[in-house]
PDB file with SEQRES, HELIX, SHEET and CRYST1 records, atoms N, CA, C and O in Angstrom:
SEQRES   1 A   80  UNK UNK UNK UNK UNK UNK UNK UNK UNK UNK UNK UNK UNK          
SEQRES   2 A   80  UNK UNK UNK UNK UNK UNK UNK UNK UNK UNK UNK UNK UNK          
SEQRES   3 A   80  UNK UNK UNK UNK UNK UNK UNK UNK UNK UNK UNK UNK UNK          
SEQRES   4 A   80  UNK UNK UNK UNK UNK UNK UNK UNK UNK UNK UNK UNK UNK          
SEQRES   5 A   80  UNK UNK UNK UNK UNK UNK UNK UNK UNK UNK UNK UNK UNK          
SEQRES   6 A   80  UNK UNK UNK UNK UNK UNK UNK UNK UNK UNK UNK UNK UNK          
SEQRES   7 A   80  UNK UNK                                                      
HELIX    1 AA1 UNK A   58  UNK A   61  1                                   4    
HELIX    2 AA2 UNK A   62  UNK A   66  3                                   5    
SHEET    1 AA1 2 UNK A   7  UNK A   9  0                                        
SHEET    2 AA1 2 UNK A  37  UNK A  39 -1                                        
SHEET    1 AA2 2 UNK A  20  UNK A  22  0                                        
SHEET    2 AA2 2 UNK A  27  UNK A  30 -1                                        
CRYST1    1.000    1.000    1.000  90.00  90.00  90.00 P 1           1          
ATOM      1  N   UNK A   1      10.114 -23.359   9.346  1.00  0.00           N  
ATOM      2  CA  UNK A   1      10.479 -23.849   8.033  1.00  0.00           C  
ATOM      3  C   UNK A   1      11.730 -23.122   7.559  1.00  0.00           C  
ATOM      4  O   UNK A   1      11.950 -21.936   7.807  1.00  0.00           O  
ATOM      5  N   UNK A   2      12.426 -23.814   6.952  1.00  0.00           N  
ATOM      6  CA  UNK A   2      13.557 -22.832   6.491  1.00  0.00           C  
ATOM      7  C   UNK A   2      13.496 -22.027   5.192  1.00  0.00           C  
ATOM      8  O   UNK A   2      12.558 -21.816   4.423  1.00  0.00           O  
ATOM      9  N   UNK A   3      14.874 -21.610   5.176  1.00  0.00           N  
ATOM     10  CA  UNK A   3      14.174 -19.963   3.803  1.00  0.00           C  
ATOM     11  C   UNK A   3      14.231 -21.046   3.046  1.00  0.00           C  
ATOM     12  O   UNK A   3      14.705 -22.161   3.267  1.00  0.00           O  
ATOM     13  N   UNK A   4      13.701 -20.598   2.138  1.00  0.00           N  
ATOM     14  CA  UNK A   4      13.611 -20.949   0.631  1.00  0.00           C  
ATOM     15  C   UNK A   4      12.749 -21.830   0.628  1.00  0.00           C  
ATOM     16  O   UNK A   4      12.743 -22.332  -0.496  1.00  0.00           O  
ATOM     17  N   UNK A   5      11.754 -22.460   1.500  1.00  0.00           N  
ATOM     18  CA  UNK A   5      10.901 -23.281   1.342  1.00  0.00           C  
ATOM     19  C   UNK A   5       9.267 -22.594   0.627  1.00  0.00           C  
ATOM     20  O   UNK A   5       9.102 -21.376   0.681  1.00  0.00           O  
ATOM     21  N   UNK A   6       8.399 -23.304   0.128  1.00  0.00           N  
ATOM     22  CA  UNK A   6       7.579 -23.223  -0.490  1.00  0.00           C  
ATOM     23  C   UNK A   6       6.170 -23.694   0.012  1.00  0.00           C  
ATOM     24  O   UNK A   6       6.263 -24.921  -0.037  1.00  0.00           O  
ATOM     25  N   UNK A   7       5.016 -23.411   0.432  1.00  0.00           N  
ATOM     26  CA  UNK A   7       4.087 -24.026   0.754  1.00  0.00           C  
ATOM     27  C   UNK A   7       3.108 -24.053   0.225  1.00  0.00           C  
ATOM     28  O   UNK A   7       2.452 -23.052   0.515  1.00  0.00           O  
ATOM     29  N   UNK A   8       2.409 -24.961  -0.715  1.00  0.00           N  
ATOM     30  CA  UNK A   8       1.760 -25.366  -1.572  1.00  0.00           C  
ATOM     31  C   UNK A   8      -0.022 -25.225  -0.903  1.00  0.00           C  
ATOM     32  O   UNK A   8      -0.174 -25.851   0.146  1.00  0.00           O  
ATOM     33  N   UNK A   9      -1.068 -24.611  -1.335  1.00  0.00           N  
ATOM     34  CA  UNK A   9      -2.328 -24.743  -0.383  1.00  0.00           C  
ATOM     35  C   UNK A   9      -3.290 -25.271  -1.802  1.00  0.00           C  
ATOM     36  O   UNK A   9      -3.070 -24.767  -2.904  1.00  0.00           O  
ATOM     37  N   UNK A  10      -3.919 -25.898  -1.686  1.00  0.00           N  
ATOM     38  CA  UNK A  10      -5.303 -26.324  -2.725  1.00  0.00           C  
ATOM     39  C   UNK A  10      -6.377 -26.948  -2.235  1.00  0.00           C  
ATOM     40  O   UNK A  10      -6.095 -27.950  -1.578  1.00  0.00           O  
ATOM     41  N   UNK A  11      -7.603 -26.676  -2.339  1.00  0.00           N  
ATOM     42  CA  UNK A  11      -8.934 -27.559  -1.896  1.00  0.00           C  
ATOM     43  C   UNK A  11      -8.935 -28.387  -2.403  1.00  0.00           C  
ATOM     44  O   UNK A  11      -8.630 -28.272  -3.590  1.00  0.00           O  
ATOM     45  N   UNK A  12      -9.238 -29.643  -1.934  1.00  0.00           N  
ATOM     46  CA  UNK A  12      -9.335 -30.995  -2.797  1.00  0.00           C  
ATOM     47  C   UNK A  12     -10.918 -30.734  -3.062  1.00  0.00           C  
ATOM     48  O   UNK A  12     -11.275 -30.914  -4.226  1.00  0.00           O  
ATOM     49  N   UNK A  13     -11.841 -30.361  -2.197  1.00  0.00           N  
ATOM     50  CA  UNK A  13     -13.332 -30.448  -2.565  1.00  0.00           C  
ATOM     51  C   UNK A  13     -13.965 -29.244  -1.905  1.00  0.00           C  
ATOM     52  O   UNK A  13     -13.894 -29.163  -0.679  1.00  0.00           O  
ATOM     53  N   UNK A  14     -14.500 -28.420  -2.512  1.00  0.00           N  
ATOM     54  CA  UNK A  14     -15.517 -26.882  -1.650  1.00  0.00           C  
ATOM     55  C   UNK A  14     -16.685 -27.143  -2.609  1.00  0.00           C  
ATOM     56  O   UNK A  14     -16.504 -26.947  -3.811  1.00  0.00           O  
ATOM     57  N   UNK A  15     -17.812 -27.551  -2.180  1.00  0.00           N  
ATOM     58  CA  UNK A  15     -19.050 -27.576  -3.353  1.00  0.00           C  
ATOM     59  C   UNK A  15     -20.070 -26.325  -2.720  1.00  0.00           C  
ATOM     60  O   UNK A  15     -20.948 -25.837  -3.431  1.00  0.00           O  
ATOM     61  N   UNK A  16     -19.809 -25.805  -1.094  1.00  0.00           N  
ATOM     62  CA  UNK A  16     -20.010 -24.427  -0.629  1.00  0.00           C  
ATOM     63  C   UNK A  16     -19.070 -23.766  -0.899  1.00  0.00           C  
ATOM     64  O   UNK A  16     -19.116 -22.916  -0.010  1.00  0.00           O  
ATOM     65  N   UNK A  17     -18.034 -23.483  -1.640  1.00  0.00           N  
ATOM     66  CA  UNK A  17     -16.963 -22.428  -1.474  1.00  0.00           C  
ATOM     67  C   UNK A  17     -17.025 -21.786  -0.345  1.00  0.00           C  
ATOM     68  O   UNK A  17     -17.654 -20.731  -0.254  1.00  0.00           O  
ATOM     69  N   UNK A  18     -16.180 -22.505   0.992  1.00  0.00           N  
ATOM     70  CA  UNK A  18     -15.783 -21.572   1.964  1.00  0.00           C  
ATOM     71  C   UNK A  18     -14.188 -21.678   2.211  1.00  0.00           C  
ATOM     72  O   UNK A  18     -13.505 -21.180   3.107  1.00  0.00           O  
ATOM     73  N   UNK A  19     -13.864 -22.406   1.236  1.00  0.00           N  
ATOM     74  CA  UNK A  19     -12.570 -22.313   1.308  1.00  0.00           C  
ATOM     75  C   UNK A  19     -11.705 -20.550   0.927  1.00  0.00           C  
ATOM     76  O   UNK A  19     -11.832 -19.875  -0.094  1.00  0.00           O  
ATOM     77  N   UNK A  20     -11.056 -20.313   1.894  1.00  0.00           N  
ATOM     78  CA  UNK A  20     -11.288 -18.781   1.773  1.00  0.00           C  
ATOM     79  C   UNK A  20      -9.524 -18.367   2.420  1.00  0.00           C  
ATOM     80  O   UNK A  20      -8.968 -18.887   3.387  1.00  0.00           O  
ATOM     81  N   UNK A  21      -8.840 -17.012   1.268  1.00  0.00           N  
ATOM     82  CA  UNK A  21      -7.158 -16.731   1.517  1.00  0.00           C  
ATOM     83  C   UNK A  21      -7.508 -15.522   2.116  1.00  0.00           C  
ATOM     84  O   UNK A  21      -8.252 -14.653   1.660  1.00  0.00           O  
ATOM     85  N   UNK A  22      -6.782 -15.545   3.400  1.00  0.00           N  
ATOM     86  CA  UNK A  22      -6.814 -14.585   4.314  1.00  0.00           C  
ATOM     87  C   UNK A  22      -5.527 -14.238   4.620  1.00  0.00           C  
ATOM     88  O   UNK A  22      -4.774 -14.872   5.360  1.00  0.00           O  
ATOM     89  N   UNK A  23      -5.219 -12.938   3.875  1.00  0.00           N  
ATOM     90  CA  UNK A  23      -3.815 -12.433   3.971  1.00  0.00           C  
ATOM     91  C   UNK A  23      -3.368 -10.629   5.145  1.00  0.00           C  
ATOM     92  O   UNK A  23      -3.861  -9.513   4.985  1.00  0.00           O  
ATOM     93  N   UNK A  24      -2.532 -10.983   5.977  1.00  0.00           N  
ATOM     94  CA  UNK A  24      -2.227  -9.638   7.051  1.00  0.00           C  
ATOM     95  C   UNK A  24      -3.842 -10.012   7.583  1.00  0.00           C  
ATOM     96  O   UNK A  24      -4.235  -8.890   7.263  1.00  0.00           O  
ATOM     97  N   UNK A  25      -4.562 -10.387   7.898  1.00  0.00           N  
ATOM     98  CA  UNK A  25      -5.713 -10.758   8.769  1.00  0.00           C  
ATOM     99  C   UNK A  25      -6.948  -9.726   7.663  1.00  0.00           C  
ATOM    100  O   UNK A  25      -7.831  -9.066   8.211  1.00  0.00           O  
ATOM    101  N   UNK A  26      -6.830  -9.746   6.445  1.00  0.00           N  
ATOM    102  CA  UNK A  26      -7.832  -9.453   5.794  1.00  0.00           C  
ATOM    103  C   UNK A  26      -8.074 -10.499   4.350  1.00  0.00           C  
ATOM    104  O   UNK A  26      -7.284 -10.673   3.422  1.00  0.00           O  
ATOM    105  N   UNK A  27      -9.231 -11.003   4.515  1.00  0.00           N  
ATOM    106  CA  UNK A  27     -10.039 -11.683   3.627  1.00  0.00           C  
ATOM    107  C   UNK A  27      -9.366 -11.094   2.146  1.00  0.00           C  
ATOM    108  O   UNK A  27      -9.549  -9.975   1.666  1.00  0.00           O  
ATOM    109  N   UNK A  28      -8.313 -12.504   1.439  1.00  0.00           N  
ATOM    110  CA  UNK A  28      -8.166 -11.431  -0.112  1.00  0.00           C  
ATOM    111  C   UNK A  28      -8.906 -12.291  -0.898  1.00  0.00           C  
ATOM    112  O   UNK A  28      -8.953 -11.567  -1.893  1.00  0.00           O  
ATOM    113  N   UNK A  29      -9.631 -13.456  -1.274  1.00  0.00           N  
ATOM    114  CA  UNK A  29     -10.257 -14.225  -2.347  1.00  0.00           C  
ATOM    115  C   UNK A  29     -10.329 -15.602  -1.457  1.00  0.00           C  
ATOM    116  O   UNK A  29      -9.842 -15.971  -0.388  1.00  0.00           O  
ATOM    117  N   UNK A  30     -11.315 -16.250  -2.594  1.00  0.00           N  
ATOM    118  CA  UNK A  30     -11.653 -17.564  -2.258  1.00  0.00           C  
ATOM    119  C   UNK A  30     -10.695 -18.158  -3.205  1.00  0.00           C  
ATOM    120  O   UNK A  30     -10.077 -17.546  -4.076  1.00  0.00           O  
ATOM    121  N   UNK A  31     -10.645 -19.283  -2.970  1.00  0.00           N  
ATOM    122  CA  UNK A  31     -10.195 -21.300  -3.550  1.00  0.00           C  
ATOM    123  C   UNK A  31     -10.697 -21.812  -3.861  1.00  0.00           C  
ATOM    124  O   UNK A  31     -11.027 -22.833  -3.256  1.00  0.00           O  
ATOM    125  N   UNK A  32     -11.226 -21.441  -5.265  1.00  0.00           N  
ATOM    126  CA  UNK A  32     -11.763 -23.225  -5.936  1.00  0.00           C  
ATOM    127  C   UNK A  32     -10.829 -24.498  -5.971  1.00  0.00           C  
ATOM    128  O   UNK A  32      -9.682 -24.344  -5.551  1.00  0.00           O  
ATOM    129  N   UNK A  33     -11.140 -25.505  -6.344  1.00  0.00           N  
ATOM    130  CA  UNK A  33     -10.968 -27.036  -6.703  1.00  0.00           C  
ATOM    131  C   UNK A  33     -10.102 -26.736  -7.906  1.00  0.00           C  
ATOM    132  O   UNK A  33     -10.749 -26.092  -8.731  1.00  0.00           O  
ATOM    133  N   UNK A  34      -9.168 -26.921  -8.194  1.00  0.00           N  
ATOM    134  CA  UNK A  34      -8.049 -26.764  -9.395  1.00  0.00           C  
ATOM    135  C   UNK A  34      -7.408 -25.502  -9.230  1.00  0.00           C  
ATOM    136  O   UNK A  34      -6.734 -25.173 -10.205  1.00  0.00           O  
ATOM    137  N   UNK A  35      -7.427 -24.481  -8.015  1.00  0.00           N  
ATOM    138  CA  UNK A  35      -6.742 -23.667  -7.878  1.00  0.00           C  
ATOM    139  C   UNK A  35      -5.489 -23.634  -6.928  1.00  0.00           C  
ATOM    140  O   UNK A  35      -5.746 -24.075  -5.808  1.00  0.00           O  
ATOM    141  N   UNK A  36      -4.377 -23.274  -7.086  1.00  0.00           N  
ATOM    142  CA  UNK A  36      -3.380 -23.584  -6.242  1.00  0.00           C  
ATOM    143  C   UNK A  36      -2.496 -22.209  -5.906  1.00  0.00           C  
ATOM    144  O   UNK A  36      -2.042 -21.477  -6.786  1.00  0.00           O  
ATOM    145  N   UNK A  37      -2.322 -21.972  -4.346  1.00  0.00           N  
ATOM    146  CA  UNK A  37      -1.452 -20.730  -3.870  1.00  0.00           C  
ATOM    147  C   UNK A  37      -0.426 -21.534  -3.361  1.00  0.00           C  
ATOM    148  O   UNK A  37      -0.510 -22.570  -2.701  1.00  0.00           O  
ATOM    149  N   UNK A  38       1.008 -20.635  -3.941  1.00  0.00           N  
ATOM    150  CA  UNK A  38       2.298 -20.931  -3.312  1.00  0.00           C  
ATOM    151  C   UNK A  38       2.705 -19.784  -2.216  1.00  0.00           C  
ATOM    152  O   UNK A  38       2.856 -18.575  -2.397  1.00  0.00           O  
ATOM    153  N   UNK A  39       2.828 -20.529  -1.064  1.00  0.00           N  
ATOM    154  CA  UNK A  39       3.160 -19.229  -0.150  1.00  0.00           C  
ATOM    155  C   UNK A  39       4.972 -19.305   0.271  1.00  0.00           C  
ATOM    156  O   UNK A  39       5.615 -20.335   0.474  1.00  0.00           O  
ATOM    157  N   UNK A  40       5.483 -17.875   0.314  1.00  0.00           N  
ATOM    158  CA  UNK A  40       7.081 -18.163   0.340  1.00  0.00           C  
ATOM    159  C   UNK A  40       7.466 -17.188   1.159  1.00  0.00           C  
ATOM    160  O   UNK A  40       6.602 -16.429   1.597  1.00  0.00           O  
ATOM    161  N   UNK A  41       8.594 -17.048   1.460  1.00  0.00           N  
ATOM    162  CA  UNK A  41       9.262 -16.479   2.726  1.00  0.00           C  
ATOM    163  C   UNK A  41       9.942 -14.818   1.947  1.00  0.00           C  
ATOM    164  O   UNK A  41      11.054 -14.954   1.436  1.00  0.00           O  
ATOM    165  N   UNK A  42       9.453 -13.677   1.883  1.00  0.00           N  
ATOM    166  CA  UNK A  42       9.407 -12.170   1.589  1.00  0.00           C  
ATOM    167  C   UNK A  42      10.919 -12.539   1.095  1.00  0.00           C  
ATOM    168  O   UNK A  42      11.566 -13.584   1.171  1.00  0.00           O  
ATOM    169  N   UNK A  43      11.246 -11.117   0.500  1.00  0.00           N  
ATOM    170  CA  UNK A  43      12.265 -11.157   0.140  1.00  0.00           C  
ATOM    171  C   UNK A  43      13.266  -9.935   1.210  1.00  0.00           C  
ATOM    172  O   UNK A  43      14.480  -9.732   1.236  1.00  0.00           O  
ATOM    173  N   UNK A  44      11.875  -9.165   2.178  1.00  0.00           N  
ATOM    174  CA  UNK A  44      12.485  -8.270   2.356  1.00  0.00           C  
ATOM    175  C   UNK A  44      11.869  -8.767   4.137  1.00  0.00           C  
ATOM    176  O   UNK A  44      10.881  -9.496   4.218  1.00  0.00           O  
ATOM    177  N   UNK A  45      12.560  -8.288   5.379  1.00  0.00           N  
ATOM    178  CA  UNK A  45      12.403  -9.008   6.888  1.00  0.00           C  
ATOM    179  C   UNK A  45      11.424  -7.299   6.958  1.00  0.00           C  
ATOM    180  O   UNK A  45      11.525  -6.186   6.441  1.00  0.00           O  
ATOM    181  N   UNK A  46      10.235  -8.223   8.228  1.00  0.00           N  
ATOM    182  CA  UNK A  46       9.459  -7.199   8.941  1.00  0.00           C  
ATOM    183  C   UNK A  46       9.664  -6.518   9.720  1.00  0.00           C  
ATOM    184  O   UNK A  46      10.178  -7.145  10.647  1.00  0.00           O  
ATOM    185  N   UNK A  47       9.526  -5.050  10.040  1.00  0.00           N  
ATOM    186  CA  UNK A  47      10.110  -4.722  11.028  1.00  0.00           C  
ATOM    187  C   UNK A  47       9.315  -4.258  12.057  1.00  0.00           C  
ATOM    188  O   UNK A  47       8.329  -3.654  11.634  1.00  0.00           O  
ATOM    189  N   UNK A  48       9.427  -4.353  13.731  1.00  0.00           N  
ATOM    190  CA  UNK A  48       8.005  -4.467  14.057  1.00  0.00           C  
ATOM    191  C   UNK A  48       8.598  -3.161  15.413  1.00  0.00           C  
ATOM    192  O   UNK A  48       9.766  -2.834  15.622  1.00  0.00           O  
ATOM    193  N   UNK A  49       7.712  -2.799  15.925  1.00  0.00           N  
ATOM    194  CA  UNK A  49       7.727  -2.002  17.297  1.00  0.00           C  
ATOM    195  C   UNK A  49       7.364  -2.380  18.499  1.00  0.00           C  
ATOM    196  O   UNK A  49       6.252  -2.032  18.897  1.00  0.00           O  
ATOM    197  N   UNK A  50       8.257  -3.207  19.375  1.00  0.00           N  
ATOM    198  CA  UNK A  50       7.589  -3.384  20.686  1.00  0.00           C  
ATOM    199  C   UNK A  50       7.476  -2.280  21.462  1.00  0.00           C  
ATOM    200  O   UNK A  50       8.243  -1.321  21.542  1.00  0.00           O  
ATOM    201  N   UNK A  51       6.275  -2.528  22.129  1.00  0.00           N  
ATOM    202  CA  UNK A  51       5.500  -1.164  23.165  1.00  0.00           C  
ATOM    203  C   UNK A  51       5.951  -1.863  24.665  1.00  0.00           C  
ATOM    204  O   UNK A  51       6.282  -2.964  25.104  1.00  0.00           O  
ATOM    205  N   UNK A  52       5.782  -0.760  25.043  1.00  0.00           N  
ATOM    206  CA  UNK A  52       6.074  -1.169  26.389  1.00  0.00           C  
ATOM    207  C   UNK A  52       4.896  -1.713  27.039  1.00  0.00           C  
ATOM    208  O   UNK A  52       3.817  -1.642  26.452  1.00  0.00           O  
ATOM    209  N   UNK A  53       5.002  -2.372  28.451  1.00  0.00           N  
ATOM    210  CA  UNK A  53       3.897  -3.286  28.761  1.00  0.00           C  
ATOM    211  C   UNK A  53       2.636  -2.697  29.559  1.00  0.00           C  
ATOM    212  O   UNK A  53       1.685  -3.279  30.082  1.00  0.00           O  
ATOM    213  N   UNK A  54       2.930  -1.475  29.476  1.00  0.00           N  
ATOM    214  CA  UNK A  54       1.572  -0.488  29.982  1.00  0.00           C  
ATOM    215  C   UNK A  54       0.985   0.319  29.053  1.00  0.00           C  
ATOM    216  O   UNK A  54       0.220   1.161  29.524  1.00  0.00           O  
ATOM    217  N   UNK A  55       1.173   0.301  27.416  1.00  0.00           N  
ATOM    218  CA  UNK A  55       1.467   1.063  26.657  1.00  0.00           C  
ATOM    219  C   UNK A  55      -0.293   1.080  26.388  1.00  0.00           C  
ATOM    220  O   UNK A  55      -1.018   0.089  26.473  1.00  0.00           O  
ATOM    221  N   UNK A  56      -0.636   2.180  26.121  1.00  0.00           N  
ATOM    222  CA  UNK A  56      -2.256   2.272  26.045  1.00  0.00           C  
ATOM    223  C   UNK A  56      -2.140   3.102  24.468  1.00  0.00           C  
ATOM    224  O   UNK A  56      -1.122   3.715  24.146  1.00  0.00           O  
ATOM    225  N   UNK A  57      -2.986   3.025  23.854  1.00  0.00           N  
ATOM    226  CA  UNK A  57      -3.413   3.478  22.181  1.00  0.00           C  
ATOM    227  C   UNK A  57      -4.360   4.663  22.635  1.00  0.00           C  
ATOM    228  O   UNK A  57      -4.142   5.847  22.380  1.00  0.00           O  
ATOM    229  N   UNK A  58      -5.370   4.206  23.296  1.00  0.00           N  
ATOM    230  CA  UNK A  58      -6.354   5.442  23.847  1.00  0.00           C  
ATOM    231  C   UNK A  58      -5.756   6.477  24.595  1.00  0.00           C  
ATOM    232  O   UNK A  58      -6.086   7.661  24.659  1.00  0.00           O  
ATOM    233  N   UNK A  59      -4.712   5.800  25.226  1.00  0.00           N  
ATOM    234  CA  UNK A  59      -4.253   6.965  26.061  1.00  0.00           C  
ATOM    235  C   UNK A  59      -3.635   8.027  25.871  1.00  0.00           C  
ATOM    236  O   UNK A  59      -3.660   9.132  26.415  1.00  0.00           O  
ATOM    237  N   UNK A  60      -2.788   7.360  24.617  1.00  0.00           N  
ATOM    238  CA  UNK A  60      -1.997   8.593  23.444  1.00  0.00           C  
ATOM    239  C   UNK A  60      -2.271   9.046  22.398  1.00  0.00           C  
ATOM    240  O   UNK A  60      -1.485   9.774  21.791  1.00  0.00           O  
ATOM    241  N   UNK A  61      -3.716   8.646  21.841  1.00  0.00           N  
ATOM    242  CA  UNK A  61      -4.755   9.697  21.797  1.00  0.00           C  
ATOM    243  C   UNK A  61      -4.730  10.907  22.346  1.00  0.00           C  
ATOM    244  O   UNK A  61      -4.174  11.988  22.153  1.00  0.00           O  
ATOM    245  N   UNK A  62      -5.768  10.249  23.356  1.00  0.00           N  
ATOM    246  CA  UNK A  62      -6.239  11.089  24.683  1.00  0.00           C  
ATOM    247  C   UNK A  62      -4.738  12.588  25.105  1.00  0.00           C  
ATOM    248  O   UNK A  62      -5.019  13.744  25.420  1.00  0.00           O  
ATOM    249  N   UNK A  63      -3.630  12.157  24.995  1.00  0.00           N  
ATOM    250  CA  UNK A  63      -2.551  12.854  25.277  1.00  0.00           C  
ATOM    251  C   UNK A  63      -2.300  13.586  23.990  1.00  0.00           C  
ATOM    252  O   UNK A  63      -2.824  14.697  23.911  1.00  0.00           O  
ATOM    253  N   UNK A  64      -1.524  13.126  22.868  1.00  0.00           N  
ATOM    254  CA  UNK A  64      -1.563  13.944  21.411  1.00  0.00           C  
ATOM    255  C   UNK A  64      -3.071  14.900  21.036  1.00  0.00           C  
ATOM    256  O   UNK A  64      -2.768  16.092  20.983  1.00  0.00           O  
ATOM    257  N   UNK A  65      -3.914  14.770  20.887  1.00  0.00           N  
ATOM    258  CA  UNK A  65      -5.315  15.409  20.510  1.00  0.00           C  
ATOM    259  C   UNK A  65      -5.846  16.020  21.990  1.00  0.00           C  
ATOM    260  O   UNK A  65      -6.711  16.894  22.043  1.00  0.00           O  
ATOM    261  N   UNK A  66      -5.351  15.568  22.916  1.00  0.00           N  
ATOM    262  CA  UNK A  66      -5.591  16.755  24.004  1.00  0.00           C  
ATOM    263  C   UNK A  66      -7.130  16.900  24.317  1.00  0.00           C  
ATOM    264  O   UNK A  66      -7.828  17.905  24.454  1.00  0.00           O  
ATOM    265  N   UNK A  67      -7.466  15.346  24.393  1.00  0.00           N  
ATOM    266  CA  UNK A  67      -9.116  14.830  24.468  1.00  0.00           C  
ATOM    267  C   UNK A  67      -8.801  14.859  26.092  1.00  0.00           C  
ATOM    268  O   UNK A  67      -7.784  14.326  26.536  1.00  0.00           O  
ATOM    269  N   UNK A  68      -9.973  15.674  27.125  1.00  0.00           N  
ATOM    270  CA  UNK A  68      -9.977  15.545  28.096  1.00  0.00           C  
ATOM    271  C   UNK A  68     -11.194  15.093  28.817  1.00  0.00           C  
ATOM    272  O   UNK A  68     -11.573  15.368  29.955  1.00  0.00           O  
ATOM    273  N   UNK A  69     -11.634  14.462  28.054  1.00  0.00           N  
ATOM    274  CA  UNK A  69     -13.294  13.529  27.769  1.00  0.00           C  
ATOM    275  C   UNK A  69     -14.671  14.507  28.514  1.00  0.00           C  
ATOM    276  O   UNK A  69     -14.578  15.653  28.954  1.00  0.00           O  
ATOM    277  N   UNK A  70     -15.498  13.922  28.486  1.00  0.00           N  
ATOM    278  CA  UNK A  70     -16.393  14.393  28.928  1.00  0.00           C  
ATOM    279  C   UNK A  70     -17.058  15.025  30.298  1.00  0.00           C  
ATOM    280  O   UNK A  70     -17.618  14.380  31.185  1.00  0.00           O  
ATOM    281  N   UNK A  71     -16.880  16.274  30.253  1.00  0.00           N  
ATOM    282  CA  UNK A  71     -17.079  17.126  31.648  1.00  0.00           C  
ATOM    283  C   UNK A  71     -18.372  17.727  31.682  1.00  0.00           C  
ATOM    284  O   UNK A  71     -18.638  18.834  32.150  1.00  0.00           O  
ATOM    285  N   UNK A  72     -19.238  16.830  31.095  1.00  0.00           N  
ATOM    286  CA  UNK A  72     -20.939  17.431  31.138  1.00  0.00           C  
ATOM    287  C   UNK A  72     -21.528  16.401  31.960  1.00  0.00           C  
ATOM    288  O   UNK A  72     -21.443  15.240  31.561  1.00  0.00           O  
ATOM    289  N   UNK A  73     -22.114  16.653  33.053  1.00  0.00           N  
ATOM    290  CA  UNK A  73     -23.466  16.162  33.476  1.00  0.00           C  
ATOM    291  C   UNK A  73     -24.615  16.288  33.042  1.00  0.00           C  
ATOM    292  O   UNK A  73     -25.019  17.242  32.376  1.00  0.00           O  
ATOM    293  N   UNK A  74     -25.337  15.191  33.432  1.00  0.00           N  
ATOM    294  CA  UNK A  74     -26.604  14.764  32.354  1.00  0.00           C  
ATOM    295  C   UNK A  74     -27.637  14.888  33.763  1.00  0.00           C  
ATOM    296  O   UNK A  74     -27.216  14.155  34.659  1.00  0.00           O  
ATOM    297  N   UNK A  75     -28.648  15.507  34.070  1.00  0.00           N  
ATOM    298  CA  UNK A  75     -29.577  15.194  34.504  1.00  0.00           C  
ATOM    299  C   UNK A  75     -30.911  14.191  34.232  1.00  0.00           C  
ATOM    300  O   UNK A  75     -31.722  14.430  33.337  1.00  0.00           O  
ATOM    301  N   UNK A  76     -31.021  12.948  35.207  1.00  0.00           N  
ATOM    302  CA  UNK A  76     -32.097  12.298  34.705  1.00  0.00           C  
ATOM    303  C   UNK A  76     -33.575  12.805  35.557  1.00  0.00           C  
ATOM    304  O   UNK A  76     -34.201  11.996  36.240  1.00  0.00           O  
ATOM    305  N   UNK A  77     -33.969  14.110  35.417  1.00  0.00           N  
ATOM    306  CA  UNK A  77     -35.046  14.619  35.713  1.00  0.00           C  
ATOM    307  C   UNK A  77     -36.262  14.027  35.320  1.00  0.00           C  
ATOM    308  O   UNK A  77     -37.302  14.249  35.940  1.00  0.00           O  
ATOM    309  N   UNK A  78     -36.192  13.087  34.067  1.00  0.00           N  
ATOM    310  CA  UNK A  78     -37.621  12.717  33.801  1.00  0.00           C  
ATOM    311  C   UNK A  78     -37.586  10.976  34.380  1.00  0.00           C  
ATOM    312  O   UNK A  78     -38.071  10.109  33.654  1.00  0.00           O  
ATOM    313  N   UNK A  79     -37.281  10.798  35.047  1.00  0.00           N  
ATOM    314  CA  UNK A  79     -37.565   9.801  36.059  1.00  0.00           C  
ATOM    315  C   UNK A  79     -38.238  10.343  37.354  1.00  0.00           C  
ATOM    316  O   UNK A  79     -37.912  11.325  38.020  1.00  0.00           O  
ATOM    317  N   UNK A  80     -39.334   9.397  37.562  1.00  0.00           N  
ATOM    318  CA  UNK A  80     -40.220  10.015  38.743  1.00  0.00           C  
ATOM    319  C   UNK A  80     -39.573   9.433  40.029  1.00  0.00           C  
ATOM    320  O   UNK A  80     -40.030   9.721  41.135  1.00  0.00           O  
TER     321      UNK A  80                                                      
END                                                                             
């Protein structure tokens, strides 16, 4: 869509209200029937971080906090 455009959202009919605004992937309110959201293009651009394609979250954890996981053995002695 181009800038400056406007996108108009309204329920024509919810008599369950599940009509439901989900904004950045978190639940912000429901939509009744006579309610209307205009959605529009920021005023300010996102700026994002591509990772590289092996890039692990746990792993740099695991590296920063200096987690070297679990070095205990468990005996299952109470099995016959």
């Amino acid at each position: 869509m181009p800038a400056g455009s406007v996108v108009s959202i309204w329920p024509l009919a919810d008599r369950d209200l599940t009509t439901k605004l989900w904004m950045d992937g978190v639940l912000a309110t429901s939509i009744w029937p006579g309610q209307r959201v205009d959605i529009s293009m920021a005023d300010c651009q996102a700026k994002f971080i591509l990772l590289r394609e092996n890039y692990s979250y746990y792993q740099t954890l695991r590296e920063k906090l200096q987690w070297a996981g679990a070095n205990i053995r468990y005996l299952n002695n109470h099995r016959n």
